[in-house]
C-alpha positions as CSV (number, residue, x, y, z in Angstrom):
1,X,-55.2,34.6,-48.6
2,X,-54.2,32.5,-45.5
3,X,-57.2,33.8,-43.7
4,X,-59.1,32.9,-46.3
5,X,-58.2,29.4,-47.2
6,X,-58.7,28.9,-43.6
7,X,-62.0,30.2,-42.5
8,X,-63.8,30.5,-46.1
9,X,-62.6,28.2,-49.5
10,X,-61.2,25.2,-47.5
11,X,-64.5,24.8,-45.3
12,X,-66.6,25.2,-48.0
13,X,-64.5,23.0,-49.7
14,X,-65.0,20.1,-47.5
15,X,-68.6,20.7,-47.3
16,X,-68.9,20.5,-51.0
17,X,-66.5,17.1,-50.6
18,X,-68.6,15.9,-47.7
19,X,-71.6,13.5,-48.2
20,X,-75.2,14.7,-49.3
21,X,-77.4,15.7,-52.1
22,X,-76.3,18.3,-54.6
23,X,-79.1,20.7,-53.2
24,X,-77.9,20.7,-50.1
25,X,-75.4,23.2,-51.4
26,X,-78.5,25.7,-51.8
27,X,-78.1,26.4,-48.0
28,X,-73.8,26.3,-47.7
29,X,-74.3,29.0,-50.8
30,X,-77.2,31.1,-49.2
31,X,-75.1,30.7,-45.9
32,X,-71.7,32.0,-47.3
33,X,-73.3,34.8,-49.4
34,X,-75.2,36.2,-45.9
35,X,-72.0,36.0,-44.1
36,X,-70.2,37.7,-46.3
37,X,-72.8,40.4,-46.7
38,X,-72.8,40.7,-42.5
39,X,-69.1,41.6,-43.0
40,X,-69.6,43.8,-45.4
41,X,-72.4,45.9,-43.6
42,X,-70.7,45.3,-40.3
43,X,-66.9,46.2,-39.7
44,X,-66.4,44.3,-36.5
45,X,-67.4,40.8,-38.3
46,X,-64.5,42.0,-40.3
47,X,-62.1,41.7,-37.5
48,X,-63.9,38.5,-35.7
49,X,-62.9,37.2,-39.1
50,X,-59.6,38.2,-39.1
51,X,-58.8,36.8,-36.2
52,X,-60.5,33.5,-36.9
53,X,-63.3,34.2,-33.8
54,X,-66.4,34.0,-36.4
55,X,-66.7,32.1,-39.4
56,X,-70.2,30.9,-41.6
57,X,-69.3,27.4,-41.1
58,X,-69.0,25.1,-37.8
59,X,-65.6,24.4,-36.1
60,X,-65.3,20.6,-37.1
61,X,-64.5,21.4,-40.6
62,X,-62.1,24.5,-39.3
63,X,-58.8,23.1,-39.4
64,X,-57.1,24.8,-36.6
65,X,-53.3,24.5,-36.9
66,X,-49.7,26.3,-36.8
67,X,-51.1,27.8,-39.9
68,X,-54.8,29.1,-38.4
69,X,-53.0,30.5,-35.2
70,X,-50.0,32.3,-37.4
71,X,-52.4,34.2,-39.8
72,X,-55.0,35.0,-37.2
73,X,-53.0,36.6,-34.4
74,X,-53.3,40.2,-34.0
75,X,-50.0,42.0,-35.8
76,X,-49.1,45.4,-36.4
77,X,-50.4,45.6,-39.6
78,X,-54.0,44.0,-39.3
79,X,-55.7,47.8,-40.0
80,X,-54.4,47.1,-43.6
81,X,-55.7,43.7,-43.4
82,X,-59.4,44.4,-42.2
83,X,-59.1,47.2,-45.2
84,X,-58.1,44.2,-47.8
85,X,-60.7,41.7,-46.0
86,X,-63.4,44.3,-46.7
87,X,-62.9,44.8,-50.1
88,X,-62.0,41.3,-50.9
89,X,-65.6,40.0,-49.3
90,X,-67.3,42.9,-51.9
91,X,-65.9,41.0,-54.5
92,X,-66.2,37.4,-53.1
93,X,-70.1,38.5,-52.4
94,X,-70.2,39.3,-56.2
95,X,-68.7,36.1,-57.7
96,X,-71.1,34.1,-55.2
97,X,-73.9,36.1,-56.0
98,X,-73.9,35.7,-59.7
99,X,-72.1,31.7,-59.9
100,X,-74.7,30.4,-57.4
101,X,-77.3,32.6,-58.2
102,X,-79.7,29.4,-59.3
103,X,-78.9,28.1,-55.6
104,X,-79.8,31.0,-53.8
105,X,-83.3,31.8,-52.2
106,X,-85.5,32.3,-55.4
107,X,-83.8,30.1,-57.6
108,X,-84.2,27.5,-59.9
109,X,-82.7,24.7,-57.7
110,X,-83.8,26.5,-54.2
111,X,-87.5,26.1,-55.1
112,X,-87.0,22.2,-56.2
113,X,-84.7,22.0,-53.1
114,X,-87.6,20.3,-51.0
115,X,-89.0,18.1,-53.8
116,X,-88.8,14.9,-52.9
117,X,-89.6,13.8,-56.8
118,X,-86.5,15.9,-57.9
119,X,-84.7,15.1,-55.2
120,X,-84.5,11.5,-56.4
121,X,-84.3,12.4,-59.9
122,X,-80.6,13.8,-59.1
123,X,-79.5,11.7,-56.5
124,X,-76.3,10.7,-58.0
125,X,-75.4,14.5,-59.1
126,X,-72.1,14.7,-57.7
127,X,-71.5,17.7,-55.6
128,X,-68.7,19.0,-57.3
129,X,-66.5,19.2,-60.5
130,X,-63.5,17.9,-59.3
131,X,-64.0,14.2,-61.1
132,X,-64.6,15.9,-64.3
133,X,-61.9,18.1,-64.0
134,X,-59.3,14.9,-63.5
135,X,-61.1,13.7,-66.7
136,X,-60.1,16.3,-68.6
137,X,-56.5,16.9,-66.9
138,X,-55.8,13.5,-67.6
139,X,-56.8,14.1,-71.5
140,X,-55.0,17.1,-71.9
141,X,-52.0,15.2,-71.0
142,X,-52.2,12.4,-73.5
143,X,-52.7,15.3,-76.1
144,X,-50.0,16.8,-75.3
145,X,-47.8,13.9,-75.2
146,X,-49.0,11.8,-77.8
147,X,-50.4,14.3,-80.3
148,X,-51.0,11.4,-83.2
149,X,-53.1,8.7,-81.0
150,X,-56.5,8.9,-82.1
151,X,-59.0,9.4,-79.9
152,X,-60.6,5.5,-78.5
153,X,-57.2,5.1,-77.7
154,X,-57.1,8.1,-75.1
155,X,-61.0,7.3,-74.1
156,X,-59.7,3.8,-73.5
157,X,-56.6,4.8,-70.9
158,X,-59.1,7.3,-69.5
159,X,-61.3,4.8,-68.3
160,X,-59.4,2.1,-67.5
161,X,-57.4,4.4,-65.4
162,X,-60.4,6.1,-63.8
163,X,-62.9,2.8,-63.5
164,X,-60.1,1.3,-61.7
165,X,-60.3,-1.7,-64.1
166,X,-56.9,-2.9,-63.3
167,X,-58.2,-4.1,-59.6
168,X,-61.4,-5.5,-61.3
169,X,-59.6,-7.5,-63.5
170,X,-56.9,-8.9,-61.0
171,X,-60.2,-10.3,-59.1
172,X,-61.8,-12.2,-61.4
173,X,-62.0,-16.0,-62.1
174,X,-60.0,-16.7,-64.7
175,X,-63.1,-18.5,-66.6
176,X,-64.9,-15.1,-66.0
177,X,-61.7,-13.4,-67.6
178,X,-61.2,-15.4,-70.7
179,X,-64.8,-15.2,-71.5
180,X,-64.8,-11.1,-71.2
181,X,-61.2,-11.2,-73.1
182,X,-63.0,-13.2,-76.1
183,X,-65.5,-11.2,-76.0
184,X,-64.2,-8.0,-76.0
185,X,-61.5,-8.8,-78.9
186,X,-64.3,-10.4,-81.1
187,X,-66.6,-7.0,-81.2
188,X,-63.1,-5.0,-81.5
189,X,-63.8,-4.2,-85.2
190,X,-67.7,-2.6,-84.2
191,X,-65.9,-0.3,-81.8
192,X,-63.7,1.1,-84.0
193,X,-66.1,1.3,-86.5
194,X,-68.9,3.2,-84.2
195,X,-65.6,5.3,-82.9
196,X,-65.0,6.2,-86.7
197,X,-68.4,7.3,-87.2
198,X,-68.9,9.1,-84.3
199,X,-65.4,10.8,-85.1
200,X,-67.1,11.7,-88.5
201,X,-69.8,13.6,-87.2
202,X,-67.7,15.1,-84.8
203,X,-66.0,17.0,-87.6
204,X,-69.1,17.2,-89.7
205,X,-70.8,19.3,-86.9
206,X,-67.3,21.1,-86.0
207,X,-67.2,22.1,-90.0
208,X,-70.6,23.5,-89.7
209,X,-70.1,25.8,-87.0
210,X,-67.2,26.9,-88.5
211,X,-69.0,27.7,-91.9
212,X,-71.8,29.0,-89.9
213,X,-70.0,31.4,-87.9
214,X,-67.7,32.4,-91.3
215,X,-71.1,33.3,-92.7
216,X,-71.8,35.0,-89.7
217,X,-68.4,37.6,-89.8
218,X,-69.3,37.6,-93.3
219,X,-72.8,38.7,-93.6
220,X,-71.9,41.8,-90.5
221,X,-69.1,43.3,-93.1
222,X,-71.4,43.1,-95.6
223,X,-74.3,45.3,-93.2
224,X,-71.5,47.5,-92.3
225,X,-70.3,48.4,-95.5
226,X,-74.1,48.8,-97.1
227,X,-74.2,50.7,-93.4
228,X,-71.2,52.8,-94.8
229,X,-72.4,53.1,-98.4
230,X,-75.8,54.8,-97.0
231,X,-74.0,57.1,-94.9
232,X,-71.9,58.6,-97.5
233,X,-74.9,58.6,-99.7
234,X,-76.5,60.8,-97.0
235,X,-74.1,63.0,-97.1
236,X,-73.5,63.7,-100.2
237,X,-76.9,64.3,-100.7
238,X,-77.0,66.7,-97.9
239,X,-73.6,68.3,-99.5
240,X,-71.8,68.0,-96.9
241,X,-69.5,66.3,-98.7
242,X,-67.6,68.0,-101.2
243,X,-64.5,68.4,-103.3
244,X,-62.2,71.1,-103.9
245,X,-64.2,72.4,-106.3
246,X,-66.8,72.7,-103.7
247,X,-69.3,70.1,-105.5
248,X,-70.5,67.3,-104.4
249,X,-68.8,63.8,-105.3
250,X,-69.4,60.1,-104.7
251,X,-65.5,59.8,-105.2
């Protein structure tokens, strides 16, 4: 795990952190899924690896401390290690594969890669989830700790906290402030309103699936039990159902 953190998921990592257009990605993906299928064919990548002399990505983003020099000097036990670096790049190769597969040569975003229309179209396409992902951490937790808040109130914390509106706030004018204040507390009773309706469709369209998918489970006993019913009709037909009596029966 050490030797891969450090030559494979930190490095790719920071490129995905690093600044640049989402479909730049389409060559760090192609790039890590070729290395890793270089190891695979090629045992002595395998151990260039494991000793941190050959990675698919270029030394400035290789962080090379204690850490990088403990877990990629030779030991006793580094045949069991190539073994487990082998098997482990099968896999990783997989999971890239199949996750990135629209990134990859032939793929959705690797023809559009050079588009300069598209290109602009997602220029602000982060490169990552990892925004997102704080969004929805950050939710979780006010869910958990205040079950009973409705939901503005969470959406309201949430981006205050992640707008940074605090620092906005501390440098305006006052004028500016006191106008936004009156402003804000005079539409209050829209917002809530627009928040209740939209919480009201919410539930109408979460209702739906529900009855929509109960329909669903019960429409597929319904075929397996007319399924069933045929089946035993079949057979007794055929007599090959029979009683002790050695007739047929549909009981």
């Amino acid at each position: 795990m050490g030797l891969l953190n450090k030559l494979l998921t930190a490095p790719l990592w920071r490129a995905t952190e690093s600044e640049g257009h989402i479909l730049d990605m389409c060559d760090t993906y192609s790039q890590v899924n070729s290395f890793l299928n270089e190891c695979i064919c090629d045992q002595s990548k395998v151990i260039q690896f494991a000793h941190g002399e050959l990675s698919c990505f270029s030394e400035d983003i290789i962080t090379k401390d204690d850490v990088f020099c403990s877990v990629t000097q030779h030991d006793e036990h580094d045949d069991i290690v190539y073994n487990m670096l082998h098997h482990t790049f099968i896999a990783l190769q997989h999971l890239i594969s199949r996750v990135t597969k629209e990134y990859q040569s032939g793929g959705q975003y690797s023809n559009l890669k050079n588009d300069a229309s598209f290109r602009r179209e997602t220029a602000s396409a982060p490169k990552h989830n990892k925004r997102p992902e704080r969004i929805f951490g950050c939710l979780d937790f006010l869910l958990q700790k205040r079950p009973n808040v409705n939901t503005i109130t969470n959406e309201a914390q949430i981006m205050f906290i992640f707008n940074q509106t605090a620092n906005y706030i501390d440098n305006l004018p006052k004028e500016e402030f006191d106008e936004i204040l009156h402003k804000i507390t005079s539409s209050r009773n829209d917002i809530v309103e627009k928040a209740k309706e939209r919480e009201s469709e919410k539930n109408e369209i979460l209702m739906k699936k529900q009855k929509e998918k109960q329909e669903k489970i019960e429409q597929q006993r319904a075929n397996e039990y007319k399924r069933r019913e045929e089946l035993a009709t079949t057979i007794i037909d055929a007599s090959l159902w029979q009683n002790r009596y050695g007739t047929a029966s549909r009981h």
